[in-house]
Every structure is written in structure tokens, then in C-alpha cells.
VOKEKOL-820491 format. One record per residue: residue number from 1; residue in three letters; chain; x, y, z of N, C-alpha, C in turn. Coordinates in nm, 4 decimals, always signed. Atoms other than C-alpha are relative to their C-alpha. Example, Ala and Ser with C-alpha at 12.3 -4.5 7.8 and 13.67 -1.06 7.14 Angstrom:
1 / ALA / A / +0.0890 / -0.1190 / +0.0000 / +1.2300 / -0.4500 / +0.7800 / +0.0900 / +0.1200 / +0.0000
2 / SER / A / -0.0820 / -0.1190 / -0.0060 / +1.3670 / -0.1060 / +0.7140 / -0.0770 / +0.1090 / +0.0730
***
This chain:
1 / UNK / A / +0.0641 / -0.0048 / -0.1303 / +0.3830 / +14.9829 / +4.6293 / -0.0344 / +0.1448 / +0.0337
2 / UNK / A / +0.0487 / -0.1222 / -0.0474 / +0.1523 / +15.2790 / +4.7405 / +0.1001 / +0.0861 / +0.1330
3 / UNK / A / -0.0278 / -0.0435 / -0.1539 / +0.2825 / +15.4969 / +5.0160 / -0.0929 / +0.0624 / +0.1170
4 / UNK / A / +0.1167 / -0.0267 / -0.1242 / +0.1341 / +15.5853 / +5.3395 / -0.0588 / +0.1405 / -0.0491
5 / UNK / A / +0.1003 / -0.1208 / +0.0004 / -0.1664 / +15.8075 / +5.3053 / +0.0205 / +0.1042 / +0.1257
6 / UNK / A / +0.0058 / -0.1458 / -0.0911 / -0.1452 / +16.1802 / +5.5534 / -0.1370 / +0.0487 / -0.0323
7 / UNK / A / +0.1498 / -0.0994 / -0.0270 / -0.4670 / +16.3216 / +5.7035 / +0.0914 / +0.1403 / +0.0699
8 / UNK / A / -0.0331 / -0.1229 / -0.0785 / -0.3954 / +16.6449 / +5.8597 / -0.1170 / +0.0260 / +0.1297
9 / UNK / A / +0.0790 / -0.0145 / -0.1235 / -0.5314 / +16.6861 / +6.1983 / -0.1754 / +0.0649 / -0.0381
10 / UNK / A / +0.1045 / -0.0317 / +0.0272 / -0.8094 / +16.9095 / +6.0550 / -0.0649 / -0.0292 / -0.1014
11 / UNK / A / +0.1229 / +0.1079 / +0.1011 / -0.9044 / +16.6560 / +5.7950 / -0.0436 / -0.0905 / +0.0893
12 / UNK / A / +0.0244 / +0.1143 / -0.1126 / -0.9313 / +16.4012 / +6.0862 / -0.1305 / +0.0516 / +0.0623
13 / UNK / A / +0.1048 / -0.0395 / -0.0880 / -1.1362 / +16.6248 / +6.3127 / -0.1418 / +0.0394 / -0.0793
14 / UNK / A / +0.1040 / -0.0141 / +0.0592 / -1.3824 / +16.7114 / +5.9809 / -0.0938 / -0.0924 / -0.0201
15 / UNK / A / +0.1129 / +0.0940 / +0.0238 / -1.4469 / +16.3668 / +5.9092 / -0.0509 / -0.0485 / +0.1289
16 / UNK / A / +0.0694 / +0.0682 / -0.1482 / -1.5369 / +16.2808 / +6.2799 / -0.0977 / +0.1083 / +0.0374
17 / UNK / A / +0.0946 / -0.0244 / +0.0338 / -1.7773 / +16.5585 / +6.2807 / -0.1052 / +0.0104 / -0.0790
18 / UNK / A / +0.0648 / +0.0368 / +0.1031 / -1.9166 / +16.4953 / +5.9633 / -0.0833 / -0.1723 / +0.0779
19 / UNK / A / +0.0504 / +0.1067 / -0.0310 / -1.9888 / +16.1617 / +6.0912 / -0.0941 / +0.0265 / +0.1480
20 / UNK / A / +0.0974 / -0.0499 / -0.1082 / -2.1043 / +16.2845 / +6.4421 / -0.1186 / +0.0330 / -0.0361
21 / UNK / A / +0.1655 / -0.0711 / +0.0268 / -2.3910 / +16.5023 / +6.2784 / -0.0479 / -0.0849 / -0.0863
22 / UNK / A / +0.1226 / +0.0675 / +0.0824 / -2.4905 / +16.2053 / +6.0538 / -0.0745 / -0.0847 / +0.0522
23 / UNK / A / +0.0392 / +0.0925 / -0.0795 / -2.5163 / +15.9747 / +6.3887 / -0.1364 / +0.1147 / +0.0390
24 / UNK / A / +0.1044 / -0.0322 / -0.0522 / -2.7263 / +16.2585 / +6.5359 / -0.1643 / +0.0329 / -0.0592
25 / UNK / A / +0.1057 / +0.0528 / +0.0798 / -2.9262 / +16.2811 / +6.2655 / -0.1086 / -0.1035 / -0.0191
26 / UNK / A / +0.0242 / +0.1292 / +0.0339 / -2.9938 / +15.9195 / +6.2126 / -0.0908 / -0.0064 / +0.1178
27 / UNK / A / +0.0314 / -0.0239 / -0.1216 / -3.0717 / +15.9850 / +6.5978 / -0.1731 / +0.0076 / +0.0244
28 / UNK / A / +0.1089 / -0.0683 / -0.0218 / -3.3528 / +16.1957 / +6.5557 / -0.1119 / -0.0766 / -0.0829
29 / UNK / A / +0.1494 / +0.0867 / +0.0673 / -3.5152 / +16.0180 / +6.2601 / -0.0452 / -0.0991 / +0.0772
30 / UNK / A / +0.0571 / +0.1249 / -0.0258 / -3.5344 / +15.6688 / +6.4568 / -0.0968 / +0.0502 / +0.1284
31 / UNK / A / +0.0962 / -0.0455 / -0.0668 / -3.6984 / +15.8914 / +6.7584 / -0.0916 / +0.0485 / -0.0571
32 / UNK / A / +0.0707 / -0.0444 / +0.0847 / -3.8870 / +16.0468 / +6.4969 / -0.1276 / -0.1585 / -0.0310
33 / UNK / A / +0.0598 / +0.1236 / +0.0280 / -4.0185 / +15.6992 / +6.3686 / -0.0704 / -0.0920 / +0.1699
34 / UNK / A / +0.0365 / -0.0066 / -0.0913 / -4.0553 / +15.6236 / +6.7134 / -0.1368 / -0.0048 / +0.0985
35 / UNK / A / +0.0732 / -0.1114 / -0.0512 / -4.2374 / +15.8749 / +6.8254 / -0.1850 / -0.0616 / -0.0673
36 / UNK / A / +0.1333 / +0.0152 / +0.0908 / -4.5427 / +15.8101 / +6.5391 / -0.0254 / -0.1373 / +0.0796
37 / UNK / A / +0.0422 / +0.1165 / -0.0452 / -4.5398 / +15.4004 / +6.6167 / -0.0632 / +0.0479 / +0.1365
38 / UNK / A / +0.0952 / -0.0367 / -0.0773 / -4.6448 / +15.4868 / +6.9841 / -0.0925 / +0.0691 / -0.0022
39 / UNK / A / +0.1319 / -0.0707 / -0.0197 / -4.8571 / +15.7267 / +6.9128 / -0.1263 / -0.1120 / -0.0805
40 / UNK / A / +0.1054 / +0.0506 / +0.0478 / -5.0543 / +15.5276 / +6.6789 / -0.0777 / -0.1246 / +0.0560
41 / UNK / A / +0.0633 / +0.0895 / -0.0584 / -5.0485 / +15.2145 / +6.9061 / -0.0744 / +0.0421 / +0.0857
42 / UNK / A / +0.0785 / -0.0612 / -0.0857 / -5.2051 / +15.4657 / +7.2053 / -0.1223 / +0.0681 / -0.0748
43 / UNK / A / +0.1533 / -0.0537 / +0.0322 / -5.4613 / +15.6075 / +6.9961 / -0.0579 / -0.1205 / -0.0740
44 / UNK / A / +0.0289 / +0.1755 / -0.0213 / -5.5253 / +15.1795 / +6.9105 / -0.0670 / -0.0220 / +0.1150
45 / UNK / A / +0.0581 / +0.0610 / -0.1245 / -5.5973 / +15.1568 / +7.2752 / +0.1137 / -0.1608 / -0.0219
46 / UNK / A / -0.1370 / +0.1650 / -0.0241 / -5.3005 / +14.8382 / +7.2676 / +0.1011 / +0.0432 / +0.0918
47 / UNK / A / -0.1460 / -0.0512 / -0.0574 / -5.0383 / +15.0992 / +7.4325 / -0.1174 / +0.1121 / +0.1267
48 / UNK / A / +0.0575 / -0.0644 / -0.0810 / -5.1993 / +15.2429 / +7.7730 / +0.0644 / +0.1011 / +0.0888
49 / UNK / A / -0.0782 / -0.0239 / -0.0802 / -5.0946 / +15.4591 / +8.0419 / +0.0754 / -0.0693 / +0.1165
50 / UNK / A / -0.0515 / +0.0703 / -0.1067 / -5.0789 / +15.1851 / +8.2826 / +0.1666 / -0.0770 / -0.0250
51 / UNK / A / -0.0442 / +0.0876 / +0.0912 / -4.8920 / +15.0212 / +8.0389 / +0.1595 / +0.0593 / +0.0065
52 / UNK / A / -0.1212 / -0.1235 / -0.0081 / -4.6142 / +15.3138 / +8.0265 / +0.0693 / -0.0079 / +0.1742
53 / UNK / A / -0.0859 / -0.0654 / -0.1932 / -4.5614 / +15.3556 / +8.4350 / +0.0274 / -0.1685 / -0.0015
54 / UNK / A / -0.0614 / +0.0748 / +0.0068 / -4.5241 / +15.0100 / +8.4141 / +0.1153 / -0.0897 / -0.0644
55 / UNK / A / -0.1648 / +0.0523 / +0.0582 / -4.2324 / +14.9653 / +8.1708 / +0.0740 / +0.1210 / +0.0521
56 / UNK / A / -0.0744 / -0.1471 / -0.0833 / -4.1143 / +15.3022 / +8.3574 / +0.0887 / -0.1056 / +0.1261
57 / UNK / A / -0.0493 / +0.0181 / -0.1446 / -4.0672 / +15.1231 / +8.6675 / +0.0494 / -0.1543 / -0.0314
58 / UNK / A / -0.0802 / +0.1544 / +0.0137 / -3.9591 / +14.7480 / +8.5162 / +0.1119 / +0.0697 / -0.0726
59 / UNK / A / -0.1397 / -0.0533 / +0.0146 / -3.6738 / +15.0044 / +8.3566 / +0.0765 / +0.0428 / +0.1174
60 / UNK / A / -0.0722 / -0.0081 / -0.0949 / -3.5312 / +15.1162 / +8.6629 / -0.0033 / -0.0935 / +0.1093
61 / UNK / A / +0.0240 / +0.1401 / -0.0931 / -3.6402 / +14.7544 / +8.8540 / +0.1322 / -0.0530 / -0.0841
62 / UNK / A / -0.1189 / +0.0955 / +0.1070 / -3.3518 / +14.6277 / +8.5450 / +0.1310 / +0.0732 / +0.0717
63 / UNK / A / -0.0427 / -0.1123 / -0.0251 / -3.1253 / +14.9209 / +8.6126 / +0.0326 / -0.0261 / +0.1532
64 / UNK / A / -0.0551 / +0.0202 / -0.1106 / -3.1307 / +14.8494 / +8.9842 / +0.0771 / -0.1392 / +0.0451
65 / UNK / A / -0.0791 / +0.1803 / -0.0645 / -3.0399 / +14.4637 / +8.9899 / +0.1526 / +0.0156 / -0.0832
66 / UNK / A / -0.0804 / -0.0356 / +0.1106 / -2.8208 / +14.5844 / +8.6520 / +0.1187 / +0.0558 / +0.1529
67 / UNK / A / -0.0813 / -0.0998 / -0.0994 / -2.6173 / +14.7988 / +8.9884 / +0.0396 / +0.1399 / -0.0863
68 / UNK / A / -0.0402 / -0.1429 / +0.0810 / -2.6382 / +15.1051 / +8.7446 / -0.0676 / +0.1201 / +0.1286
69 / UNK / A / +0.0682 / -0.1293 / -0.1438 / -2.8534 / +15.3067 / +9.0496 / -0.0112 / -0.1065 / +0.1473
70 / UNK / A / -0.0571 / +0.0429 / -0.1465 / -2.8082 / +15.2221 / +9.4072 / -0.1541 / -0.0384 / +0.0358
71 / UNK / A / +0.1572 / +0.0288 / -0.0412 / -3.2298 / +15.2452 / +9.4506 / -0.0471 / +0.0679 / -0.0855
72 / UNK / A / +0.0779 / -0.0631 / +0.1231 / -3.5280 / +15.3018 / +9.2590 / -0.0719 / +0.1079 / +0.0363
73 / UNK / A / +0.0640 / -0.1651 / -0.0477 / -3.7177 / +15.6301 / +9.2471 / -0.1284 / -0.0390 / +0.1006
74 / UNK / A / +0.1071 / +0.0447 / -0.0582 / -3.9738 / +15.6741 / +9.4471 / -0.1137 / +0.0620 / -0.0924
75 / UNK / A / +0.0988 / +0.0219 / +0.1348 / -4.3537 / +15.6986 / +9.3037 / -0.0359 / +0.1349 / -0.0391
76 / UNK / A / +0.0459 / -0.1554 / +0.0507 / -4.3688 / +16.0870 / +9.2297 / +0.1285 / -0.0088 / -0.0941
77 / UNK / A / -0.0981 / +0.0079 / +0.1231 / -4.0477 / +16.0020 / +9.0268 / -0.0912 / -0.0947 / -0.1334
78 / UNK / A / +0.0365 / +0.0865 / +0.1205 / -4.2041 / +15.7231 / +8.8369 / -0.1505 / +0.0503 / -0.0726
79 / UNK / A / +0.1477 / -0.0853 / +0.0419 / -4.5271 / +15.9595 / +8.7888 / +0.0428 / +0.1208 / -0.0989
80 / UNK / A / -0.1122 / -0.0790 / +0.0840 / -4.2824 / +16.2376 / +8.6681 / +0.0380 / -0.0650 / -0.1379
81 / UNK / A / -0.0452 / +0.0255 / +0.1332 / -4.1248 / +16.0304 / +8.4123 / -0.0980 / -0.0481 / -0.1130
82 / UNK / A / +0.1280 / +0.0559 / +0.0663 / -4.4603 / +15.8275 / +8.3041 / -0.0349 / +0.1326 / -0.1078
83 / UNK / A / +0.0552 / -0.1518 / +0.0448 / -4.6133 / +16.2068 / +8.2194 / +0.0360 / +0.0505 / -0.1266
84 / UNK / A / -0.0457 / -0.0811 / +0.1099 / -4.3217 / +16.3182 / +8.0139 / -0.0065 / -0.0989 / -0.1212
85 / UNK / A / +0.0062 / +0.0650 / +0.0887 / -4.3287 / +16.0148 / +7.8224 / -0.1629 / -0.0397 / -0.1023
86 / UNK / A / +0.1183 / -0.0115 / +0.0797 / -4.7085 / +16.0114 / +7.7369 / -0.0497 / +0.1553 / +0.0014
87 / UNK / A / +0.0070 / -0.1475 / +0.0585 / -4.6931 / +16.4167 / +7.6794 / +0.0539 / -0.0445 / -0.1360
88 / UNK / A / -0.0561 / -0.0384 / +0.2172 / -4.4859 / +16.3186 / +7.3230 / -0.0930 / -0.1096 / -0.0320
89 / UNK / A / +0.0762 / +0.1034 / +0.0818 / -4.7023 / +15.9828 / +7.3018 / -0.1516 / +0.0522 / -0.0344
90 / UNK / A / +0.1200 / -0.0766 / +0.0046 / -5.0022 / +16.2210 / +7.3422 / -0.0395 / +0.1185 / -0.0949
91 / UNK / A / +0.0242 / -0.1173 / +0.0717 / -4.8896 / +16.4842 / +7.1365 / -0.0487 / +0.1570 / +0.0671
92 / UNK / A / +0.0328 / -0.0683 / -0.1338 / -4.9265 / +16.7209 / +7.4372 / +0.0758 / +0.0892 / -0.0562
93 / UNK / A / -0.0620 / -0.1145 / +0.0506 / -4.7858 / +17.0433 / +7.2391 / +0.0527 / +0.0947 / +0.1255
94 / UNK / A / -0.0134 / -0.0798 / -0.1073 / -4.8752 / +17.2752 / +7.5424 / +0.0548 / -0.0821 / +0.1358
95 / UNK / A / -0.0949 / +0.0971 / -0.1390 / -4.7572 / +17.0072 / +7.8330 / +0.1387 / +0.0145 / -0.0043
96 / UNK / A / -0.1492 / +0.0149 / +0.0281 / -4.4432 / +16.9816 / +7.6548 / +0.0547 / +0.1354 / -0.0214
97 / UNK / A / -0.0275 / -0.1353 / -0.0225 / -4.4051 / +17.3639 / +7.6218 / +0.0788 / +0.0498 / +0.1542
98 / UNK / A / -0.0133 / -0.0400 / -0.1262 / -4.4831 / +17.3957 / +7.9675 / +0.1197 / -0.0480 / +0.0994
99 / UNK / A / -0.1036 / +0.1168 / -0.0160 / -4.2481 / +17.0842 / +8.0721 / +0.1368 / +0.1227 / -0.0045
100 / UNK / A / -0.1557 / -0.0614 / +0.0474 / -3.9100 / +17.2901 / +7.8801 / -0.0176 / +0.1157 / +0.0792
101 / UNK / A / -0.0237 / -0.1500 / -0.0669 / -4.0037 / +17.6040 / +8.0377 / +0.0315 / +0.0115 / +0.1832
102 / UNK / A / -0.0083 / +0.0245 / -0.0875 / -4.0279 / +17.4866 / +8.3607 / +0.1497 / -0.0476 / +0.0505
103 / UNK / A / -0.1808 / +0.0768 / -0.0134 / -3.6885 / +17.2751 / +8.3555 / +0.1042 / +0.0969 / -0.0338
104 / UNK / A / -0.0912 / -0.0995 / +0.0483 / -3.5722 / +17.6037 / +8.1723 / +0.0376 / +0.1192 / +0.1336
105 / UNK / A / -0.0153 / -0.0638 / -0.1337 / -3.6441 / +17.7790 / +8.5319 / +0.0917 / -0.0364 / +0.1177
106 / UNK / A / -0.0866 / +0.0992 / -0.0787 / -3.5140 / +17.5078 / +8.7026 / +0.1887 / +0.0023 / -0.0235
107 / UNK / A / -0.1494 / -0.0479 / +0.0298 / -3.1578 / +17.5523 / +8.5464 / +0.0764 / +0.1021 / +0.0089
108 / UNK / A / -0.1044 / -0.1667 / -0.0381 / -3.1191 / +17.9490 / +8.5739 / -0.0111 / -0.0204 / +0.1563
109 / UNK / A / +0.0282 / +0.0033 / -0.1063 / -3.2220 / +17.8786 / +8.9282 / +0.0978 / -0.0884 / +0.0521
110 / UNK / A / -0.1017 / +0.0723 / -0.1060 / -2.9700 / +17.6122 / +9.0184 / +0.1696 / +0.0657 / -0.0281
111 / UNK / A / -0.1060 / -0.0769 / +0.0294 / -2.7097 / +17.8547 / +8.7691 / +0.0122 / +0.1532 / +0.0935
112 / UNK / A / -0.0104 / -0.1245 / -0.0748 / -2.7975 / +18.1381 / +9.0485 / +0.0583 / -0.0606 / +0.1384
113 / UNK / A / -0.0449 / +0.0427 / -0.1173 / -2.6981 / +17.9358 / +9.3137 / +0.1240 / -0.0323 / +0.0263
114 / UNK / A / -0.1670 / -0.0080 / +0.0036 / -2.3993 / +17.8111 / +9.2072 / +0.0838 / +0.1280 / +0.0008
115 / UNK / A / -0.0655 / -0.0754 / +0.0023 / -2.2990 / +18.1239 / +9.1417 / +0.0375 / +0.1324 / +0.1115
116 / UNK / A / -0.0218 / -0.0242 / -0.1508 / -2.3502 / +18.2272 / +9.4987 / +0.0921 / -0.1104 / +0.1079
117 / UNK / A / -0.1107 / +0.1739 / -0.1126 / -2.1158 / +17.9284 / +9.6476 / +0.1303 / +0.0892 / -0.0484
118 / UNK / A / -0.1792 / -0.0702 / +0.0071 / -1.7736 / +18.0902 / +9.7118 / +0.0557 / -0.1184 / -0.0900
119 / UNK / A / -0.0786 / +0.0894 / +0.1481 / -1.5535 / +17.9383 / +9.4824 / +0.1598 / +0.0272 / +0.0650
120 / UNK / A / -0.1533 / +0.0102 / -0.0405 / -1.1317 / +17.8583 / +9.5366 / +0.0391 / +0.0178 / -0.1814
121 / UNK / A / -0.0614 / +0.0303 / +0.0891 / -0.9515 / +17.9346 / +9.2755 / +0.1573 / -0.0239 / +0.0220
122 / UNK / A / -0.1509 / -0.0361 / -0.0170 / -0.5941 / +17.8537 / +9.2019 / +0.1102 / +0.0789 / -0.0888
123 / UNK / A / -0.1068 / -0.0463 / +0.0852 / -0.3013 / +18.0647 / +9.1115 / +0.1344 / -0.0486 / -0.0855
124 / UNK / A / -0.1041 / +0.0172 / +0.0589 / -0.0348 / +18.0174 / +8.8713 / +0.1147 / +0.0269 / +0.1047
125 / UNK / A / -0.0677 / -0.0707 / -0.0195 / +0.3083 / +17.9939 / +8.9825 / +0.0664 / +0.1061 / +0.0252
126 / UNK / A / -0.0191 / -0.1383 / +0.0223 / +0.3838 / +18.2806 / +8.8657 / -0.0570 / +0.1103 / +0.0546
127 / UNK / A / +0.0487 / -0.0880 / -0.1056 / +0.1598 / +18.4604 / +9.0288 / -0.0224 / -0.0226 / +0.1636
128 / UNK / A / -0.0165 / +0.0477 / -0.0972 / +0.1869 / +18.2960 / +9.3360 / +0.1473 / +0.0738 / +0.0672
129 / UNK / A / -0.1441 / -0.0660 / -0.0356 / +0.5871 / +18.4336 / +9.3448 / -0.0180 / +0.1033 / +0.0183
130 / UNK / A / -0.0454 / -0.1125 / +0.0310 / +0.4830 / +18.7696 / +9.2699 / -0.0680 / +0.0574 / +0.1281
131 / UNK / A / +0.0834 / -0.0162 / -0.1236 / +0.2149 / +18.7555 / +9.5868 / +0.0927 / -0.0091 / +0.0929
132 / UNK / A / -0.1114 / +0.0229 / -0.1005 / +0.5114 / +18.6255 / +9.7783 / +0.0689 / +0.0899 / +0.0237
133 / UNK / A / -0.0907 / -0.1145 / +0.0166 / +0.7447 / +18.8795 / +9.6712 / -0.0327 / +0.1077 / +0.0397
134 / UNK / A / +0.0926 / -0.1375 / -0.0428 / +0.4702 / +19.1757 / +9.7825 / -0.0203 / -0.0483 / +0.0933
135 / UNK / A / +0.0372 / +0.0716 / -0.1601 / +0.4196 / +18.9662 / +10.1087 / +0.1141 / -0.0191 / +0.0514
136 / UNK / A / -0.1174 / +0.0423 / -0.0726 / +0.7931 / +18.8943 / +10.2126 / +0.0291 / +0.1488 / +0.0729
137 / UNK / A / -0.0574 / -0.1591 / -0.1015 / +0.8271 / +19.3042 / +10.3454 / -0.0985 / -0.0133 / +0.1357
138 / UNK / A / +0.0661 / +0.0220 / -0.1210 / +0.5268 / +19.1622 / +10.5840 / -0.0435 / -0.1061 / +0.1111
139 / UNK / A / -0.0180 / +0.1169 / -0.0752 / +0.6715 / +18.8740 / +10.7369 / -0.1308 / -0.1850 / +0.0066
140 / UNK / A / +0.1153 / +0.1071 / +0.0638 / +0.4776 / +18.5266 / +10.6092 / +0.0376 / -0.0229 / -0.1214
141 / UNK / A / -0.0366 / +0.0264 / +0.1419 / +0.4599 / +18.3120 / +10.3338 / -0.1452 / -0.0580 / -0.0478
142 / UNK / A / +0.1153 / +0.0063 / +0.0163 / +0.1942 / +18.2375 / +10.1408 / -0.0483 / -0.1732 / +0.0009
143 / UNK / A / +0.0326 / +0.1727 / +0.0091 / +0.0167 / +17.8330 / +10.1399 / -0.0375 / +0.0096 / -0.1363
144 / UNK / A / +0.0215 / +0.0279 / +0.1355 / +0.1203 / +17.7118 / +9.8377 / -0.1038 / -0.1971 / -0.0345
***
């Protein structure tokens, strides 16, 4: 009779990234494959734009009865998403440039804000005693 096989934690965690990057992989090709089928049915004329805002908005019509969102966007959302989705069915190089750069503004801009919001942090024990201990010659204690 065999005996029990030993992974070592960092054989464990290799093969679960090994496998991670072959899912994301796999990922990209089937968007990849994707990607071509629509395009070729829109330059067919079979796959339209109308065609797009309307499985846009019967996805979040599913989605809302589904109770995954509380309400559905309103129609500058469903114009928004339509756009980005026939920029890759379009092959829209410069849209989709413009698109990342824009959203890329959009993120240092909400990372400048946050980083203007006071912030709490908390102390360790340990340093909490030692604040105490430099605060007990001036009557008070600190809120732990």
C-alpha cells in the first residue's frame, strides 16, 4: 500500500497559479474568438447597432428581475455601454484608445480624492500604552 503523497505549501500555491494563468489565457482566446465572430456578423449587416443597445438593455432588464441590481441604468448608461461594445465590434482602434485614457483620468482623479478624505487610523496596543504613558503626567486617558 502506497503512502500519503506531501505537497509543500509552495508546490500547492504553484500549481494553482499555473492553472490560474492557463484559465486566463483560455480567457482571452474565447474573447479573442469572440471578438472576430461579431465583427464579421456586423460587417454581414445580421448584427446591428440597434441590435446591441437592445441586448444591452434585455441584460440588465434579466439582471433586474434576476435582483442582482436594485434598477436599471438610465439611457446615457445604456448608450455608454452600447458604444464600448461596438468600439471592439467596430474595430474602433482610436475610440478605444481614447475610451482607456479617459477611464485612465477618471481613476487618478477619484485616487486624488480619496487621498484628500481624512482617514482614522488605528493604533496598536502597544502604542496606544506608550501614548497613555506620555499622557498620564497630563491628566486623561486616551479612547481606546
Amino acid at each position: 500500500m502506497a503512502g500519503p503523497v506531501q505537497f509543500s505549501l509552495e508546490e500547492i500555491i504553484s500549481m494553482l497559479l499555473q492553472r490560474v494563468e492557463s484559465l486566463a489565457a483560455s480567457d482571452e482566446n474565447s474573447k479573442t474568438k469572440q471578438n472576430i465572430i461579431y465583427r464579421v456578423l456586423y460587417k454581414k449587416g445580421i448584427l446591428t447597432d440597434d441590435d446591441i443597445m437592445a441586448s444591452v438593455k434585455e441584460e440588465y432588464s434579466m439582471l433586474k428581475e434576476l435582483g442582482v441590481i436594485k434598477e436599471e441604468p438610465a439611457e446615457d448608461v445604456y448608450r455608454t455601454i452600447t458604444d464600448g461594445v461596438l468600439q471592439w465590434v467596430k474595430g474602433d482602434v482610436e475610440g478605444i484608445k481614447k475610451s482607456m485614457a479617459d477611464y485612465e483620468k477618471k481613476l487618478q482623479e477619484y485616487a486624488r480624492e480619496e487621498a484628500k478624505k481624512p482617514r482614522i487610523e488605528v493604533a496598536g496596543a502597544n502604542v496606544l500604552n506608550q501614548l497613555d504613558a506620555a499622557a498620564a503626567n497630563k491628566r486623561g486617558k486616551l479612547i481606546i
